[in-house]
C-alpha positions as CSV (number, residue, x, y, z in Angstrom):
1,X,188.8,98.0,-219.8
2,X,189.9,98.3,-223.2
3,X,187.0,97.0,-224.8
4,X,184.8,99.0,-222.6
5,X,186.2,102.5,-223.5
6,X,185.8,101.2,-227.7
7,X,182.1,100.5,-226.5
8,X,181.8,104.5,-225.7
9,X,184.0,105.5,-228.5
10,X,181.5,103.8,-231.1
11,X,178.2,104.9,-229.0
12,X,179.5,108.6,-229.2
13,X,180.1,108.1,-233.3
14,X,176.4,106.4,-233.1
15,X,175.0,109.3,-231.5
16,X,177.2,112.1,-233.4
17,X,176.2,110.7,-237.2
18,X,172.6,110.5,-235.7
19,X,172.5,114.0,-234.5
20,X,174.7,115.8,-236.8
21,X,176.8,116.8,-234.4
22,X,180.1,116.6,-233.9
23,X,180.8,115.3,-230.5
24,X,184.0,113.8,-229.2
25,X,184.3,110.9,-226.9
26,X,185.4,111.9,-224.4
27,X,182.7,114.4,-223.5
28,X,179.9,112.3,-223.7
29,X,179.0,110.8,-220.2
30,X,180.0,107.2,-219.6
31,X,177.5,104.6,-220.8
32,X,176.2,101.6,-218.4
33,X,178.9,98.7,-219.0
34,X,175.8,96.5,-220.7
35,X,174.9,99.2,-222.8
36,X,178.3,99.9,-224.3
37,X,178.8,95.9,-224.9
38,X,175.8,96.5,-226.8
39,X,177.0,99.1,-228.9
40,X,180.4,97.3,-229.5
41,X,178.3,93.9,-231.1
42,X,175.5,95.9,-233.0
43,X,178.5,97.7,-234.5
44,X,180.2,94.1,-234.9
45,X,177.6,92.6,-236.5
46,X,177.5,95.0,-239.7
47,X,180.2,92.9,-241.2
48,X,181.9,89.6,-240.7
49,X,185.4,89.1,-240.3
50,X,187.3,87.8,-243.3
51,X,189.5,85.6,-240.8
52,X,186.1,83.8,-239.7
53,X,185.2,82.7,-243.4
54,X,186.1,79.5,-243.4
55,X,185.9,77.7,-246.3
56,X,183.5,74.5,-245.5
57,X,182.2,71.6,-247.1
58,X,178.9,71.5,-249.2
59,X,178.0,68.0,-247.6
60,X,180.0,68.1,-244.2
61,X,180.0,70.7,-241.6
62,X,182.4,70.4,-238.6
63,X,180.7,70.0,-235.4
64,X,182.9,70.7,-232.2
65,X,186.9,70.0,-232.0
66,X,187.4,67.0,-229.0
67,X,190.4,66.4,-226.6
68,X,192.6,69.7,-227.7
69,X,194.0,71.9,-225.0
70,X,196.3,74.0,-226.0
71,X,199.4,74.0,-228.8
72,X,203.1,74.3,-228.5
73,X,202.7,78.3,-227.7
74,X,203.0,79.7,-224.5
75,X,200.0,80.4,-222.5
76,X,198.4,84.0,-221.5
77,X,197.4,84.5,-217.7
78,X,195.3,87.7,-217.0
79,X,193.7,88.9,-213.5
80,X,190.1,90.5,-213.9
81,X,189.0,91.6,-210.4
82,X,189.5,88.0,-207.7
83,X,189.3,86.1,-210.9
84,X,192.1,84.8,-213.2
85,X,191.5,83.5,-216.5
86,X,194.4,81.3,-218.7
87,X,194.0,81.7,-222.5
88,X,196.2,79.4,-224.6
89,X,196.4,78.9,-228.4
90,X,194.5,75.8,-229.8
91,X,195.6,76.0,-233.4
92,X,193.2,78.2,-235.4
93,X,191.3,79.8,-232.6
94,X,191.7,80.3,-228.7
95,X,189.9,79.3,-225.6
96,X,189.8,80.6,-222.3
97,X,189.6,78.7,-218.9
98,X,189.2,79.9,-215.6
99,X,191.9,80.2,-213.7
100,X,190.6,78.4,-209.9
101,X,189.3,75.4,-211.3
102,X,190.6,74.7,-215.2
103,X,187.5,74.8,-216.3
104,X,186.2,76.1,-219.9
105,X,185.0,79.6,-220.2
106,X,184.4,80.0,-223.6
107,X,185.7,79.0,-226.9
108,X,187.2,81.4,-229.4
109,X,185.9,81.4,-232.9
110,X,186.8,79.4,-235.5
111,X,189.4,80.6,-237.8
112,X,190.9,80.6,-240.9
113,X,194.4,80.8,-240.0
114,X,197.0,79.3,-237.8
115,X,197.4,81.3,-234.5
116,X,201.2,82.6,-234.2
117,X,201.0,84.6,-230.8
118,X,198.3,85.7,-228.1
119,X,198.7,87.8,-225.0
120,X,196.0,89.5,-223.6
121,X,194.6,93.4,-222.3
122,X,192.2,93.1,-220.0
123,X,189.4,91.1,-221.0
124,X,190.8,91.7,-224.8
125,X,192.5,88.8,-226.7
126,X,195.6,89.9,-229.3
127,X,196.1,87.0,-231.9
128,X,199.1,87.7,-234.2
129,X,197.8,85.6,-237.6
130,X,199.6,84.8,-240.9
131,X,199.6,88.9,-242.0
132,X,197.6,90.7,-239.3
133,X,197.1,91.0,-235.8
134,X,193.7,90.8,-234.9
135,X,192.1,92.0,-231.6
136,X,189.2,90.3,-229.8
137,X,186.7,91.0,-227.4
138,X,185.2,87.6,-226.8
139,X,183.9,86.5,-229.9
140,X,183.8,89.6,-231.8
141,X,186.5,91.5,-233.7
142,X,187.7,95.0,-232.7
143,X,190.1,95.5,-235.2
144,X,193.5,94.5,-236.3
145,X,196.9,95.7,-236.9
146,X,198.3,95.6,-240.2
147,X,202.0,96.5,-241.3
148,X,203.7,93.2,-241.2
149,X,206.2,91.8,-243.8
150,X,205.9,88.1,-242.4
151,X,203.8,86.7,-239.4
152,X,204.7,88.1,-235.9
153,X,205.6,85.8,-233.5
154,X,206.2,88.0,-230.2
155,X,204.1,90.5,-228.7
156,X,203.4,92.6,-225.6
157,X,201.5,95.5,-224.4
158,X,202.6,98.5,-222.7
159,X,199.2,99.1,-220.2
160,X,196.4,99.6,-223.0
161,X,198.5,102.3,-224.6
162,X,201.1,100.7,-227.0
163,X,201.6,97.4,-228.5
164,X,205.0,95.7,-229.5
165,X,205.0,93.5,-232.0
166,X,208.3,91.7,-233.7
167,X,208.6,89.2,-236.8
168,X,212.2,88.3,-237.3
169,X,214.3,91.3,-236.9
170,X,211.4,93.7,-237.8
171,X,209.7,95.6,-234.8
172,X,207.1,97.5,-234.6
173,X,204.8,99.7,-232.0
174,X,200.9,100.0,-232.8
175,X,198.9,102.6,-230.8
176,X,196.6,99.9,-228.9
177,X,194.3,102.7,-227.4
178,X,192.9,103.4,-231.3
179,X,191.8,100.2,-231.9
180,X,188.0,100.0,-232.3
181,X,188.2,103.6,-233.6
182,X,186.8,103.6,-237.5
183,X,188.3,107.0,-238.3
184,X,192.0,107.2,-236.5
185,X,193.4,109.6,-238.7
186,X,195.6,108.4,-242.1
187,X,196.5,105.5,-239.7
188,X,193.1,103.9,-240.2
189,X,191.7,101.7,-243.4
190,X,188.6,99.9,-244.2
191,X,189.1,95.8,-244.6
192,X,187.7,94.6,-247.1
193,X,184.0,94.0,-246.9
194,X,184.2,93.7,-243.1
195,X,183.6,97.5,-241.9
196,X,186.5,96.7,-239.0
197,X,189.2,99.1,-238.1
198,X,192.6,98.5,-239.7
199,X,195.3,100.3,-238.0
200,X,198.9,101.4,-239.5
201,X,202.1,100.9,-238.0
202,X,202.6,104.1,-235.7
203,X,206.5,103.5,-236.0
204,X,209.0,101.0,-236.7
205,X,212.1,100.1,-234.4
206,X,215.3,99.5,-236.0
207,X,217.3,97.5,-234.2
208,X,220.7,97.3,-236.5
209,X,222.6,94.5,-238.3
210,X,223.9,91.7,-236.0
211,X,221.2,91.4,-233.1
212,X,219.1,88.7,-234.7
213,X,215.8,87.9,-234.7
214,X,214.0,88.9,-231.6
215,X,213.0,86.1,-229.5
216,X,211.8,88.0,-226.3
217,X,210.2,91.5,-225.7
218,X,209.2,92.9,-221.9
219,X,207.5,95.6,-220.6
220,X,208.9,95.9,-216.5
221,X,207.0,98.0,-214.3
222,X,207.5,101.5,-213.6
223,X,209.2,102.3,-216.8
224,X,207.3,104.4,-218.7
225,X,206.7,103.4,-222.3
226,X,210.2,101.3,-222.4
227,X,210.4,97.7,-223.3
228,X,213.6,95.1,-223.0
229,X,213.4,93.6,-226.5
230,X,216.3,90.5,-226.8
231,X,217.5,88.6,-229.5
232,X,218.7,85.7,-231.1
233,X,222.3,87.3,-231.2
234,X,222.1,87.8,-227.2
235,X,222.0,91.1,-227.1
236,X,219.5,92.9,-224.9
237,X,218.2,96.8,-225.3
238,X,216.3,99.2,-224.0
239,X,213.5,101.5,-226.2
240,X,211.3,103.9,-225.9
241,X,208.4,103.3,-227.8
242,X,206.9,106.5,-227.6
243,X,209.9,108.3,-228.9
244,X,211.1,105.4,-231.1
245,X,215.0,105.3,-229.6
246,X,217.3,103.2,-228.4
247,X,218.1,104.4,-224.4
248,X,220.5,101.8,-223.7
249,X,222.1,98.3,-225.1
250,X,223.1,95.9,-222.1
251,X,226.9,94.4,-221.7
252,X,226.9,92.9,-218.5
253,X,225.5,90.0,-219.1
254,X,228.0,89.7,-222.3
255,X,231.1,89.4,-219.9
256,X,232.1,86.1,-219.9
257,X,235.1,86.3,-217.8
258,X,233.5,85.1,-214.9
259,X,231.2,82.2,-216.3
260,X,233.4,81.3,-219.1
261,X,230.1,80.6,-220.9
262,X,230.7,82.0,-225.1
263,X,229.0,85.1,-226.0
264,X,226.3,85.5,-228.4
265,X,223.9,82.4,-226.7
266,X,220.3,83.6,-228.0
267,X,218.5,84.8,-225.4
268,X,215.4,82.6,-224.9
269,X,213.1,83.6,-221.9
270,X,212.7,87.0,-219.7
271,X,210.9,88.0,-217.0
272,X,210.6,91.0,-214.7
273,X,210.9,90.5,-210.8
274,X,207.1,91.3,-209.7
275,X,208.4,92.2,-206.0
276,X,211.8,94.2,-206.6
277,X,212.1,97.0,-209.1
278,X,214.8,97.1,-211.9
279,X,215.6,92.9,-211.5
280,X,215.1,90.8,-214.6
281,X,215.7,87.2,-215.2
282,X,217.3,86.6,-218.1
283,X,217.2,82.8,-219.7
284,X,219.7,81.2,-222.5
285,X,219.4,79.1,-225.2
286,X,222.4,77.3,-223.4
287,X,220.5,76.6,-219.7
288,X,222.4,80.1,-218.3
289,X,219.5,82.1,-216.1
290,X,221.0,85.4,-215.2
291,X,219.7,87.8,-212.5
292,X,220.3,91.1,-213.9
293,X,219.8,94.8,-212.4
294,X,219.2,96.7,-215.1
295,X,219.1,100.0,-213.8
296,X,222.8,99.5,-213.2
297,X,223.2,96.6,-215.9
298,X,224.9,94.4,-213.6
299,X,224.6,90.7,-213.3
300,X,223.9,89.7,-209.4
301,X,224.1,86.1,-209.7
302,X,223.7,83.2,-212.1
303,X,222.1,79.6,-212.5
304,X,223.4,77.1,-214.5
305,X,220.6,74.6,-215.6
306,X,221.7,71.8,-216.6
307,X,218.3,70.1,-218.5
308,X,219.3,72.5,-221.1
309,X,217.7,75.6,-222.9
310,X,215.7,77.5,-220.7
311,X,212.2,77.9,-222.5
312,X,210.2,80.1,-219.5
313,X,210.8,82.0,-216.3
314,X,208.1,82.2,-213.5
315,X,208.5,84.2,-210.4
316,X,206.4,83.3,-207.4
317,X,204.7,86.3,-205.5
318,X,203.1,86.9,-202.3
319,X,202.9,88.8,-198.6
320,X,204.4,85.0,-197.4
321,X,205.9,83.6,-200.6
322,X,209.5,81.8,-200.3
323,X,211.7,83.2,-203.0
324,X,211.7,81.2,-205.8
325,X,212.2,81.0,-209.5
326,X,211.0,78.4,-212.1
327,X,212.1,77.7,-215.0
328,X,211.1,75.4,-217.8
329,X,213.4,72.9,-219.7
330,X,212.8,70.9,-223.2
331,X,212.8,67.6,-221.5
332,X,209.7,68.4,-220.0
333,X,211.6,68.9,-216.3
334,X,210.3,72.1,-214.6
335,X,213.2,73.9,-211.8
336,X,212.7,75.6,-208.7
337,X,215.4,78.0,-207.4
338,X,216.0,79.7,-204.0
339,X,217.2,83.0,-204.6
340,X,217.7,84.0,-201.1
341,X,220.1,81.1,-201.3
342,X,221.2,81.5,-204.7
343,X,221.2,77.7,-205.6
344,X,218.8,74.7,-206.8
345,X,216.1,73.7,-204.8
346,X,214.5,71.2,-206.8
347,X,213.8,69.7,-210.3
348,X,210.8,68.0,-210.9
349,X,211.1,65.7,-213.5
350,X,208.7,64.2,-216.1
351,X,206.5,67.5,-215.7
352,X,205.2,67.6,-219.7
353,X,206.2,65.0,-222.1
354,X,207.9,66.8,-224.8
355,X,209.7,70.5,-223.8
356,X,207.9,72.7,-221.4
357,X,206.2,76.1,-223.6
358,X,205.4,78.1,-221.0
359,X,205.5,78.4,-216.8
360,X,203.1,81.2,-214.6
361,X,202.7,82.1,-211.5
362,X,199.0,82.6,-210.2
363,X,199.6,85.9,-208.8
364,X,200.0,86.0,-204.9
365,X,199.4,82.3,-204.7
366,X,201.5,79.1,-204.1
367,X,199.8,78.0,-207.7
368,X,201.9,77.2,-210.4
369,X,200.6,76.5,-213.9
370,X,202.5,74.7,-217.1
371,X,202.3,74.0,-220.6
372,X,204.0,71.8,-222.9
373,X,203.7,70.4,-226.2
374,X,201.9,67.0,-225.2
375,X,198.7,69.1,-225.2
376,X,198.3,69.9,-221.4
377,X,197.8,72.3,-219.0
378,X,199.0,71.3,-215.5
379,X,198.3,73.7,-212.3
380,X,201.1,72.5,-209.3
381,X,200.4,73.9,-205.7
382,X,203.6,74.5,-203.4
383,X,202.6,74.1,-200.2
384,X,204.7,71.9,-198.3
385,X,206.9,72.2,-195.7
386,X,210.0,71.6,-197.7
387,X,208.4,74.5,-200.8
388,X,208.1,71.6,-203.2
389,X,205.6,71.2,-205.4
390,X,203.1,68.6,-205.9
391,X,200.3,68.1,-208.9
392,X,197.2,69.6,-208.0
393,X,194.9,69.7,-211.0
394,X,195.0,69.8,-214.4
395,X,193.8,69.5,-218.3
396,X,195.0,67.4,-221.2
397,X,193.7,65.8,-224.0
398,X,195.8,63.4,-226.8
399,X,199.8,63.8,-226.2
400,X,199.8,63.3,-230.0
401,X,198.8,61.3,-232.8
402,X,195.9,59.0,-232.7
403,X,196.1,55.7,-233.8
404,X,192.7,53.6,-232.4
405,X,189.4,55.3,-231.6
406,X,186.7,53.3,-229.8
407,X,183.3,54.5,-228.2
408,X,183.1,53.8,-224.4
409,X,180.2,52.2,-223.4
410,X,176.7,52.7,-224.9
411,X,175.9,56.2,-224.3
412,X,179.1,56.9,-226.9
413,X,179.7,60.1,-224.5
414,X,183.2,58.7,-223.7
415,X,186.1,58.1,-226.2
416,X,189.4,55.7,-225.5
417,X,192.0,57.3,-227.8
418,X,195.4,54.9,-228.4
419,X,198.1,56.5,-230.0
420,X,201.9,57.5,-229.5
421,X,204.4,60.4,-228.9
422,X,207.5,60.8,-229.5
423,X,208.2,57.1,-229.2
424,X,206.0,56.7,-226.7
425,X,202.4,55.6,-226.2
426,X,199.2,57.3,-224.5
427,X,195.9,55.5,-223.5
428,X,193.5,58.8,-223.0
429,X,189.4,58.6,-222.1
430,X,188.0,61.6,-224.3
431,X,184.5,63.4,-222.7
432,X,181.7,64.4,-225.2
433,X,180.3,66.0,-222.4
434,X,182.7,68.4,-220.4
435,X,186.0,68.8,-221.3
436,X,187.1,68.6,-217.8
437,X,186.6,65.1,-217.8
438,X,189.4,64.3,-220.4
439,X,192.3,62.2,-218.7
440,X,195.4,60.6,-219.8
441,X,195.6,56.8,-218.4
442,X,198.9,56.6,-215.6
443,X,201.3,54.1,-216.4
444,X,202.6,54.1,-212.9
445,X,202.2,50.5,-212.8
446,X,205.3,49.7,-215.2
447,X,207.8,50.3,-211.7
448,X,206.0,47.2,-210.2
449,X,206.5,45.0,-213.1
450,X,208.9,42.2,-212.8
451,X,211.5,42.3,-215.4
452,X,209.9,39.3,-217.1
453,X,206.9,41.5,-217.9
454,X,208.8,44.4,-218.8
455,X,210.7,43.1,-221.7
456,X,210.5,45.2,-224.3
457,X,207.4,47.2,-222.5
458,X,208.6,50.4,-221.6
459,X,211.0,53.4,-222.7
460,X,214.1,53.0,-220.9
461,X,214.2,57.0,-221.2
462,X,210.8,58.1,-219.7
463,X,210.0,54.6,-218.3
464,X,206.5,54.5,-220.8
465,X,205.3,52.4,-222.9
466,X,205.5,52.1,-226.6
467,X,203.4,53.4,-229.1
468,X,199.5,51.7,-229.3
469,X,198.7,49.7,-232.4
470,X,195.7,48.3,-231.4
471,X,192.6,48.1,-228.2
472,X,190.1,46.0,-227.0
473,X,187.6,46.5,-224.3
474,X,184.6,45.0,-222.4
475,X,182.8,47.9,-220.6
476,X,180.5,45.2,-218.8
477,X,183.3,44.4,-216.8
478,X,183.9,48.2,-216.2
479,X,183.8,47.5,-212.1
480,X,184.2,44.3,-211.9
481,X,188.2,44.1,-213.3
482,X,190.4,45.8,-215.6
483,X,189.2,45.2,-218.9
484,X,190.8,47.2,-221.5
485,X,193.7,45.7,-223.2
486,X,196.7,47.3,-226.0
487,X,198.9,46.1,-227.9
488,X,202.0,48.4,-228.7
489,X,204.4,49.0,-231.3
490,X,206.8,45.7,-231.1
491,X,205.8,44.1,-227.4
492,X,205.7,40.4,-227.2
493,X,202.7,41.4,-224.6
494,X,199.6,42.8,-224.7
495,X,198.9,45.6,-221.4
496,X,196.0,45.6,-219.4
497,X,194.1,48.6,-218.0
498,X,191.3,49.6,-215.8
499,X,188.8,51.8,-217.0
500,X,187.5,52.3,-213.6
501,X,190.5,53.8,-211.9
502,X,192.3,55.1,-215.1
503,X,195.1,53.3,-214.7
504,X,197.5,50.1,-215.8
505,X,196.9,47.1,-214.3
506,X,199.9,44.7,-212.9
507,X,198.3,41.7,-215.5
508,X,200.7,41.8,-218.3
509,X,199.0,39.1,-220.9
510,X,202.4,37.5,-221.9
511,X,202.0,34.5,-224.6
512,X,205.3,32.1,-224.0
513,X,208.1,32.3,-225.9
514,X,208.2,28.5,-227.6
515,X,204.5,29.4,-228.7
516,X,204.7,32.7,-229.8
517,X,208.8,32.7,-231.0
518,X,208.9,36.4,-229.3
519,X,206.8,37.3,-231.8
520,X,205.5,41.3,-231.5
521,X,201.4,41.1,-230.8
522,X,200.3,43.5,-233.3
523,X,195.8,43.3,-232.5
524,X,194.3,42.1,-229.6
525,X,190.4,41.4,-229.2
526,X,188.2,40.8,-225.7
527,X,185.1,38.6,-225.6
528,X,181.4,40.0,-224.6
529,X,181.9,38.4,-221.3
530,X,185.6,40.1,-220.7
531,X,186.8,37.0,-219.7
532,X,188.6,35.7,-222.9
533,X,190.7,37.9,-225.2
534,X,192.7,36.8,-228.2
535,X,196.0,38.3,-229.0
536,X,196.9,38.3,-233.2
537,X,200.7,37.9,-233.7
């Protein structure tokens, strides 16, 4: 692990400044796996990271963040041992959940800048932040990467030897296995009142006029220190990190005279095939996926997606696994492909609201796991007899902004949150308790509404209701009936929900028209007893 061998790094410094002595790392025998944690936080806590000095309020202090999942950036799956762990981007910090159950592991710390990318090394979190790149064991800082002209935006790792990181058109390789390392040679500086490791730039990749901004950058196996990097222009190269040169820049998938499609889409999404060597899938900003050999550079076959940009590629893996491909779409539509049949095998629509950031593949399982921009995380399982997928577990919080906040129930460890997005509205219960306990109320109900009840109720696009404006509740009736009502952004009704089973409710309170003069109800109000409510016009 990466963070272990900086635990023996700073325990052989320890014990050489101590001693007088100059011993190297390497020769000192390996310390017990505790013991160099150890070593690693006494070191840590000599100094506090500038990026955790947040500036606060004299009066107020900020308790906990409630009901936030992740962001619009794409998630980070890593295997440790039989266990896999998801980390995705929650703003200014990180959390990490594990990977069988979506539940919370732990909770990055709090800082004071916007997260702009995060992979991870092990059991090592990379954050790319407004100048630097920080690195993470846990809570504590191992050091950071410094070199940027503007925030980076894509990264990845070559093992724990090299890092790639690109802002814009400007790329550059960092020598991972030096992080944690005080004295690393003229590459290394002291931050500023922190007493952290700040590594230089070990090289800079230059790329050339005309290939963009780089959108994607991959490491596929077997090829030693080489990463695909891909651009906004649609060009695709090969480097060598190590040696800093170009090996080889890809045409085949510039040939248009078979698909017809115009050259120069950007190049959106790329993954390497985990089960055959030298095949990459290649995504477009126009819905092209492209299955490329690029030892040869030769395109084997193509998809056509017709949801539009294609904004992640999953591969599913496995002794028993049927050959497919996923790939994400902005409308919040995931797609399956057979590759042994080289055609669609299913779209599953109304995945995410709001475009799909990221898809993964649990790694030898029939698990699949999204994210989107509505702030979830969704795991599917594909184990039917037909390969398609169904929704197994998952973990949101608010879709988007909220509009009406009101304690559940006298304990106030529940939270109904009202709000919209995109157009559309969200009723969501938020836990005080575990986070696991957060769930969006379905709206499946609105395809057994008569048309009577659904005029004006729903989103003719996503079949959902409009924006909440106001809600009302009586939690003594909590098992009794559904007895939480809404009104939304310009219906002539007010919806009715049931707490109990997190769902809408086929009672649509509908005034009539000569009394109300289809009038929008804009507040609604229940009695104690939960039999009355009173809709304001």
């Amino acid at each position: 692990m990466l963070a272990r061998d900086v635990g023996k790094r700073q325990l052989a410094a320890e014990i050489a400044e101590e001693e007088g002595l100059e011993l190297a790392a390497k020769e000192l025998p390996a310390p017990p796996r505790k013991l160099a944690r150890r070593a690693g936080a006494a070191h840590a806590r000599q100094g506090v990271s500038s990026v955790l000095r947040v500036r606060e309020s004299a009066l107020f202090r900020p308790v906990r963040a409630i009901g936030v999942v992740t962001d619009n950036l794409p998630l980070s799956v890593q295997t440790l041992g039989d266990a896999n762990f998801v980390t995705v981007s929650v703003g200014r910090g990180f959390q990490v959940f594990e990977g069988d159950k979506l539940r919370l592991a732990y909770i990055g710390p709090r800082l004071n800048e916007k997260v702009r990318g995060l992979i991870n090394v092990g059991d090592v979190t990379i954050t790319a932040l407004k100048s630097d790149i920080v690195v993470w064991h846990k809570l504590t800082e191992m050091g950071r990467f410094r070199g940027h002209r503007s925030s980076a935006t894509v990264m990845c790792n070559i093992g724990s030897s090299y890092l790639v990181s690109a802002a814009g058109t400007e790329v550059i390789v960092w020598q991972l296995s030096d992080i944690g390392i005080e004295d690393a040679g003229s590459a290394a500086a002291e931050s500023k009142g922190a007493g952290k490791s700040v590594l230089a730039p070990l090289g800079r990749l230059r790329l050339g006029e005309g290939f963009g901004a780089v959108t994607v950058v991959r490491h596929p196996p077997t090829y030693l220190h080489k990463v695909l990097i891909a651009g906004s222009g649609g060009q695709i190269v090969l480097w060598n990190v190590r040696t800093r040169e170009q090996i080889h820049a890809f045409r085949s998938h510039l040939n248009t005279a078979a698909s017809g499609a115009p050259s120069g889409i950007s190049v959106t999404a790329m993954l390497e095939a985990p089960s055959a060597l030298d095949i990459v899938a290649v995504g477009f900003a126009d819905g092209r996926i492209c299955m490329m050999n690029v030892r040869e550079d030769k395109i084997l076959f193509e998809f056509r997606q017709a949801q539009g940009r294609v904004t992640s590629l999953a591969f599913r893996s496995g002794a028993k696994a049927l050959p497919h491909l996923v790939s994400g779409a902005p409308t919040g539509d995931f797609v399956v492909w057979d590759l042994e049949k080289r055609k669609l095998h299913h779209v599953h629509e109304a995945a995410h609201r709001g475009p799909i950031s990221s898809v993964h593949f649990l790694p030898n399982e029939p698990l699949l796991l999204t994210s989107g921009c509505d702030n979830s995380v969704k795991m599917w399982i594909f184990d039917t007899a037909d390969g398609f997928p169904r929704y197994l577990k998952g973990r949101c919080g608010c879709p988007g902004p909220a509009r009406r906040l009101s304690f559940y129930g006298d304990n106030d460890k529940e939270l109904l949150v009202g709000g919209g997005f995109e157009g559309t509205g969200f009723l969501s219960k938020i836990s005080f308790i575990q986070d696991h306990q957060n769930n969006e109320y379905s709206q499946q109900a609105l395809d057994k509404l008569t048309t009577a009840q659904r005029a004006g109720a729903s989103n003719k696009e996503r079949n959902r209701l409009p924006p909440v404006v106001d809600v009302a509740y009586c939690e003594v009736r909590h098992f009794d009936w559904p007895a939480v009502v809404t009104a939304h952004d310009g219906m002539e009704a007010a919806m009715v929900w049931s707490a109990g089973h997190q769902a809408l409710s086929q009672t649509v309170l509908l005034p009539p028209p000569e009394i109300n003069g289809a009038s929008p109800v804009s507040a609604v109000a229940i009695s104690s007893c939960g039999s009355y409510c009173v809709l304001g016009l």
